[in-house]
Backbone as CSV, one residue per row, in Angstrom:
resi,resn,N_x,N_y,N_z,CA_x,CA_y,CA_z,C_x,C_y,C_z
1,UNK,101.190,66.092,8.358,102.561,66.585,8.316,103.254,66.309,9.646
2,UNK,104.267,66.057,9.402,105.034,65.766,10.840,105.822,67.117,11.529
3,UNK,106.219,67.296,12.428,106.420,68.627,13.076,107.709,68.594,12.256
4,UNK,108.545,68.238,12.465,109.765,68.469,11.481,109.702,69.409,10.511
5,UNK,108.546,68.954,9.602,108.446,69.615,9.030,107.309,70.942,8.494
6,UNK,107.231,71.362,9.904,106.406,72.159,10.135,107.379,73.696,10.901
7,UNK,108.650,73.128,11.493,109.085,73.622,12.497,110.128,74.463,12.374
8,UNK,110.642,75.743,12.207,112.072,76.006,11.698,112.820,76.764,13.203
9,UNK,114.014,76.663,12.914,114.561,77.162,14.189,113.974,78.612,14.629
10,UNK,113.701,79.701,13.915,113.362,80.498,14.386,111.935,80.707,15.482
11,UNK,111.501,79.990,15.330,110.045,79.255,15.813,110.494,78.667,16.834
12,UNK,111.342,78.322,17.136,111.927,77.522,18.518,112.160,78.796,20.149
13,UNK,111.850,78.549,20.768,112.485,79.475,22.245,112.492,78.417,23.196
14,UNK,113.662,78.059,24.049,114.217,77.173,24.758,114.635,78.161,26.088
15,UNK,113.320,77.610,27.035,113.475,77.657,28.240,113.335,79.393,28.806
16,UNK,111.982,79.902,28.388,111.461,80.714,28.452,111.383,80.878,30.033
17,UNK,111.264,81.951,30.033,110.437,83.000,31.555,109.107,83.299,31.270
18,UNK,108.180,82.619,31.290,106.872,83.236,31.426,106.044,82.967,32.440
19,UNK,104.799,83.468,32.841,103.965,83.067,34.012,102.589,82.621,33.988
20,UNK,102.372,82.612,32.443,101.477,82.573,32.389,100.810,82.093,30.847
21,UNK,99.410,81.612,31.145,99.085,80.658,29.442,98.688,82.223,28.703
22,UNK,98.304,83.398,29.095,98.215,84.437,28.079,99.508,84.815,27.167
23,UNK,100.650,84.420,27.953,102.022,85.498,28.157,102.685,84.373,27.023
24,UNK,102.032,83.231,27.033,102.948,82.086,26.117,102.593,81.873,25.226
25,UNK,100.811,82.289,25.082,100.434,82.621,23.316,100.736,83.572,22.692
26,UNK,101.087,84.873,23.292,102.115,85.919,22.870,103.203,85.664,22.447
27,UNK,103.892,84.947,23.108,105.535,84.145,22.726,104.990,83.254,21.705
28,UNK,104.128,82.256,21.519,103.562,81.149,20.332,103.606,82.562,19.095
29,UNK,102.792,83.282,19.506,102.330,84.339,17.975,103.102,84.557,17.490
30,UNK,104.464,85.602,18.575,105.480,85.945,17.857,106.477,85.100,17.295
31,UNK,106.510,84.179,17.610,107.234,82.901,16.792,106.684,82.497,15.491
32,UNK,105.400,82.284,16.071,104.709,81.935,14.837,104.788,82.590,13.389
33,UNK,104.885,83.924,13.371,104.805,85.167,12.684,105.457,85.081,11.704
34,UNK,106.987,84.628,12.790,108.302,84.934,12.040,108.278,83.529,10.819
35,UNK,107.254,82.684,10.791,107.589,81.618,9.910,106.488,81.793,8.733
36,UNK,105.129,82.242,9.289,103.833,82.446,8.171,103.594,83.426,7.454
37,UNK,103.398,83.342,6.525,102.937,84.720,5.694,101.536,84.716,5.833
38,UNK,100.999,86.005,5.697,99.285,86.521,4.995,98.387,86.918,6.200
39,UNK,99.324,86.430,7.683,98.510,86.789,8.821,99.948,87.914,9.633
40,UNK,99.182,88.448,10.390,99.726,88.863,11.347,100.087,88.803,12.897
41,UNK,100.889,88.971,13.886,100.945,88.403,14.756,99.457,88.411,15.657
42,UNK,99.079,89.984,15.594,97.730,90.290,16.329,96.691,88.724,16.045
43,UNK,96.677,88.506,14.951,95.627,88.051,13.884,96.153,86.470,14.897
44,UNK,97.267,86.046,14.616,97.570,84.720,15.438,96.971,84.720,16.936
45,UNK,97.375,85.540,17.509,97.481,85.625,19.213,95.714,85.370,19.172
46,UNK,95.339,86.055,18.430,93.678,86.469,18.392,92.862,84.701,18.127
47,UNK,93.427,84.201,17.760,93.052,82.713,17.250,93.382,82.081,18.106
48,UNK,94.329,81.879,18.946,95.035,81.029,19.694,93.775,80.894,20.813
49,UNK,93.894,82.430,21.517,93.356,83.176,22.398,91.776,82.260,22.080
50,UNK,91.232,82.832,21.253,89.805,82.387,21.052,89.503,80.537,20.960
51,UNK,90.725,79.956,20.582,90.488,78.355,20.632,90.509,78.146,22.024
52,UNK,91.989,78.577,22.772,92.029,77.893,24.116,90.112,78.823,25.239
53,UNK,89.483,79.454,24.479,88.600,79.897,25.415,87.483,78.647,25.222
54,UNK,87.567,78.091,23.934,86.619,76.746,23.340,86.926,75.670,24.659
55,UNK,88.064,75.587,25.334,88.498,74.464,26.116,90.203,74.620,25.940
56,UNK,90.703,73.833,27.066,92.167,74.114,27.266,92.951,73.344,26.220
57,UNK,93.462,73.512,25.703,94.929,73.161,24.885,95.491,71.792,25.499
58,UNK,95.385,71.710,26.875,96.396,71.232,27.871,96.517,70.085,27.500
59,UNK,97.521,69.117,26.869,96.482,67.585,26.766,97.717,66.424,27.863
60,UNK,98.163,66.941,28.836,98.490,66.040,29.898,100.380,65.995,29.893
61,UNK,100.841,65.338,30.807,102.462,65.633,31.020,103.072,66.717,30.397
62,UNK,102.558,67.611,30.966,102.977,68.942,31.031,103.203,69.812,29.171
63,UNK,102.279,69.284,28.648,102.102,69.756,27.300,101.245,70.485,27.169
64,UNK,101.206,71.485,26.256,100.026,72.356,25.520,99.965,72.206,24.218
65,UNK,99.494,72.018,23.391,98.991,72.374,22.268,98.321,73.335,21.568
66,UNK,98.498,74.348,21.751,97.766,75.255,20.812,97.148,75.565,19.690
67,UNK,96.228,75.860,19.074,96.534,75.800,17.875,94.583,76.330,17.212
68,UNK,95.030,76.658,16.003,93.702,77.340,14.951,93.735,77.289,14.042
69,UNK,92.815,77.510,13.144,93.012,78.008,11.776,92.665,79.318,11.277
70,UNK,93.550,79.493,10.346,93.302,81.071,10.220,93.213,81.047,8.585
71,UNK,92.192,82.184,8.273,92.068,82.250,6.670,93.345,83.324,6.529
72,UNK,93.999,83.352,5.543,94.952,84.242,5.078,96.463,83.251,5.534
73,UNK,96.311,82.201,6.269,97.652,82.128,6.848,98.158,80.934,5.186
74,UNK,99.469,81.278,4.652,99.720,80.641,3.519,100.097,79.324,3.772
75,UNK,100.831,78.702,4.656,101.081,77.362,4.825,100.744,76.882,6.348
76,UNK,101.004,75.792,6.861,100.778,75.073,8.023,102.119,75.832,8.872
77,UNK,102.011,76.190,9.840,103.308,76.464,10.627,103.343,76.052,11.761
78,UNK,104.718,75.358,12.260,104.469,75.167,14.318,105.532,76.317,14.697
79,UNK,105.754,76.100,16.399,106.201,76.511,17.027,106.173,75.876,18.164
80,UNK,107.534,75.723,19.057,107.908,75.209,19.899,108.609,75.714,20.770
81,UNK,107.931,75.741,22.122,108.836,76.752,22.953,108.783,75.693,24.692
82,UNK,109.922,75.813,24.854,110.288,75.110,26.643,110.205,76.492,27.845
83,UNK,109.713,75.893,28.780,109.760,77.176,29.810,110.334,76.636,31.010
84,UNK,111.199,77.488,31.735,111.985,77.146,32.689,111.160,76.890,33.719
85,UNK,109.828,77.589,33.790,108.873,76.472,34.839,107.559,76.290,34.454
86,UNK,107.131,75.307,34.905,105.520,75.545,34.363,104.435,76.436,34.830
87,UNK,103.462,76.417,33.878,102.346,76.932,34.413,101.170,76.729,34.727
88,UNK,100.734,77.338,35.066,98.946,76.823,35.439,98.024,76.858,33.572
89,UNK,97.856,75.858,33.224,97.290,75.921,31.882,95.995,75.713,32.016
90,UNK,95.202,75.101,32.887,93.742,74.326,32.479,94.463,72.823,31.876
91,UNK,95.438,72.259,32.015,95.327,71.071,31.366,94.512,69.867,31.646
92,UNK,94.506,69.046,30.637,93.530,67.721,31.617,93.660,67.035,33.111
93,UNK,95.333,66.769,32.910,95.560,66.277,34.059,95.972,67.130,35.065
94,UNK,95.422,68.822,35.016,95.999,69.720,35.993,96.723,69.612,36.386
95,UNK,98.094,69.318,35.645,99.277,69.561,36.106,100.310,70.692,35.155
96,UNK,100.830,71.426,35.964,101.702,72.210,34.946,101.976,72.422,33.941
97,UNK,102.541,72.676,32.725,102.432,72.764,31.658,103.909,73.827,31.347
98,UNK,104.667,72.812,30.735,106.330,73.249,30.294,106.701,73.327,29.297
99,UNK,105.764,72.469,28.196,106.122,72.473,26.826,105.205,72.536,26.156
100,UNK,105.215,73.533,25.067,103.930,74.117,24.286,104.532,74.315,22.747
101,UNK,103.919,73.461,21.758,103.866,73.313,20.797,102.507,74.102,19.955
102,UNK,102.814,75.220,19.415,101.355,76.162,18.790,101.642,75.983,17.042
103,UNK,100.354,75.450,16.727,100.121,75.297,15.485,99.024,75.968,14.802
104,UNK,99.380,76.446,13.719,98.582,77.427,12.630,98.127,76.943,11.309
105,UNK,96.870,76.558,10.843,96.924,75.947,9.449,96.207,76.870,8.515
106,UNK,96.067,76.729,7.629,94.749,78.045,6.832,93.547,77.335,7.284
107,UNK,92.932,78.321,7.260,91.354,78.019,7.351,90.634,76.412,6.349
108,UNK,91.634,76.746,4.968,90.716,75.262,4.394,91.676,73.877,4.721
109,UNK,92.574,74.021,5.671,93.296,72.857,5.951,92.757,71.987,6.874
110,UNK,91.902,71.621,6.814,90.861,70.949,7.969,91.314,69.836,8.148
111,UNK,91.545,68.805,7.255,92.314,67.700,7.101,93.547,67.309,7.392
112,UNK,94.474,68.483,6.922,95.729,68.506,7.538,95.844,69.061,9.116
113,UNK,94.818,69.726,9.060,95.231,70.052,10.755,94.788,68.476,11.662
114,UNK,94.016,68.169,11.692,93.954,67.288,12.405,94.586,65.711,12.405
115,UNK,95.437,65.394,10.670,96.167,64.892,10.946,97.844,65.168,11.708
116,UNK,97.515,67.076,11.599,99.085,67.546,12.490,99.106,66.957,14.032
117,UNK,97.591,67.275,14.027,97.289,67.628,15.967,97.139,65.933,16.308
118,UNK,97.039,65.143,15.348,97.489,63.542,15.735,98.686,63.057,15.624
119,UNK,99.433,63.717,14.864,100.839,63.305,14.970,101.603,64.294,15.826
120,UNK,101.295,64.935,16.497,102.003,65.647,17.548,101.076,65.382,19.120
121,UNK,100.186,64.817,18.791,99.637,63.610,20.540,100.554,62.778,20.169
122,UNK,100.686,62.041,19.574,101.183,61.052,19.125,102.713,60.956,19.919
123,UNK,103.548,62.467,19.113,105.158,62.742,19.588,104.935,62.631,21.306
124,UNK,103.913,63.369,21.846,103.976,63.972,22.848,103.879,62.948,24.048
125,UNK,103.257,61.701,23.459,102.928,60.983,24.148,104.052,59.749,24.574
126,UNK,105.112,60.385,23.908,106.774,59.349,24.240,107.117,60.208,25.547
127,UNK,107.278,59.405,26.456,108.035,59.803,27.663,109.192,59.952,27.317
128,UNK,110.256,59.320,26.346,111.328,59.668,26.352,111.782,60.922,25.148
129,UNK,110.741,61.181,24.456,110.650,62.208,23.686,110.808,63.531,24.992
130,UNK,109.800,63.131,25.696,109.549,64.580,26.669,110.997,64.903,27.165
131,UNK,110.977,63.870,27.530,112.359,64.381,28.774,113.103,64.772,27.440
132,UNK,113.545,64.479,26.709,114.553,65.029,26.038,114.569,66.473,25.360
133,UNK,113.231,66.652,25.259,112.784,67.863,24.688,112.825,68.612,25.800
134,UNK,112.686,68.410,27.012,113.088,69.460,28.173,114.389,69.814,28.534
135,UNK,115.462,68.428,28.417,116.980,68.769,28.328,117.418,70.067,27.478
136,UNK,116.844,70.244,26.191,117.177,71.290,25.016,117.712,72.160,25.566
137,UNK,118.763,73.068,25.451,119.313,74.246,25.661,119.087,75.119,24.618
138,UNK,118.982,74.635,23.529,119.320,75.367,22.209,118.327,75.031,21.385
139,UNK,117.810,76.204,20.283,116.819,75.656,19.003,117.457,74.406,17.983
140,UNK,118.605,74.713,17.803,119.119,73.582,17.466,119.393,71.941,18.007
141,UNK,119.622,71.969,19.309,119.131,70.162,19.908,117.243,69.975,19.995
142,UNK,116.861,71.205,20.225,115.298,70.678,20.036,115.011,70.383,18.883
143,UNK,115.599,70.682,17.462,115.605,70.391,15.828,116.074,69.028,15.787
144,UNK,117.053,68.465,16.679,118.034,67.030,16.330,116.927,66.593,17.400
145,UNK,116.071,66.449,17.997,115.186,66.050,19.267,114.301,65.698,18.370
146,UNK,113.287,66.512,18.173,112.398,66.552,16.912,112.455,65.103,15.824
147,UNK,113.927,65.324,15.336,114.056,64.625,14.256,114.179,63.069,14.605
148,UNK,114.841,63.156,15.837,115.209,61.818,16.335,113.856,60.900,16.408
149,UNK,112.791,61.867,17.234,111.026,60.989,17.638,110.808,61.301,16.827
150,UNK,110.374,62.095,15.671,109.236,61.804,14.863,109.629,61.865,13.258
């Protein structure tokens, strides 16, 4: 699935205050929430939490990826959030981390998740995708951003 269509504005937060990779899977959950049925936010944060302890999310120019599977969750959902500065993530290339994309699939989506989490290396890996996705002010230009790369 391509993030597009994974992604709805409410799921979007542009240019967050946070300090931290705990404080931004909290912000991922509660986004997340607002788009999935059958789980709860606890139930998200709790997944997120337990993948990034498997190894960091981080996968380089200032991206995170988040992401799990959860039994009960009814469809695939993302979330996309910009932060006004980065943070210390664990990423590969230990560098900051500004833009975090958290993804949720059900538990038997095994297939689809990992063709999500390849087509969003994939987005992530356009330099001119990035920068533009950091320009965003609004959930709405990160939706016309989105649509434009992928």
């Amino acid at each position: 699935m391509q993030l597009r269509e994974l992604l709805t504005t409410d799921a979007i937060a542009c240019r967050e205050s946070v300090n931290s990779k705990k404080r931004v899977l909290q912000v991922a959950s509660s986004k997340l929430a607002t788009s999935v049925g059958g789980v709860t936010e606890d139930e998200i944060f709790t997944g997120l939490l337990n993948r990034e302890r498997l190894g960091s999310t981080g996968i380089g120019s200032g991206v995170g990826i988040p992401h799990c599977r959860l039994s009960g969750a009814e469809k695939a959902t993302a979330a996309l959030i910009t932060l006004e500065e980065g943070i210390d993530y664990d990423a590969i290339d230990q560098k900051p981390v500004d833009l975090i994309c958290a993804l949720i699939v059900p538990d038997d989506g095994n297939d689809e998740h990992l063709q999500t989490l390849g087509g969003l290396a994939e987005l992530f890996n356009k330099p001119e995708a990035l920068a533009a996705l950091r320009e965003c002010a609004t959930a709405e230009m990160i939706t016309e951003t989105i649509n434009q790369f992928s």
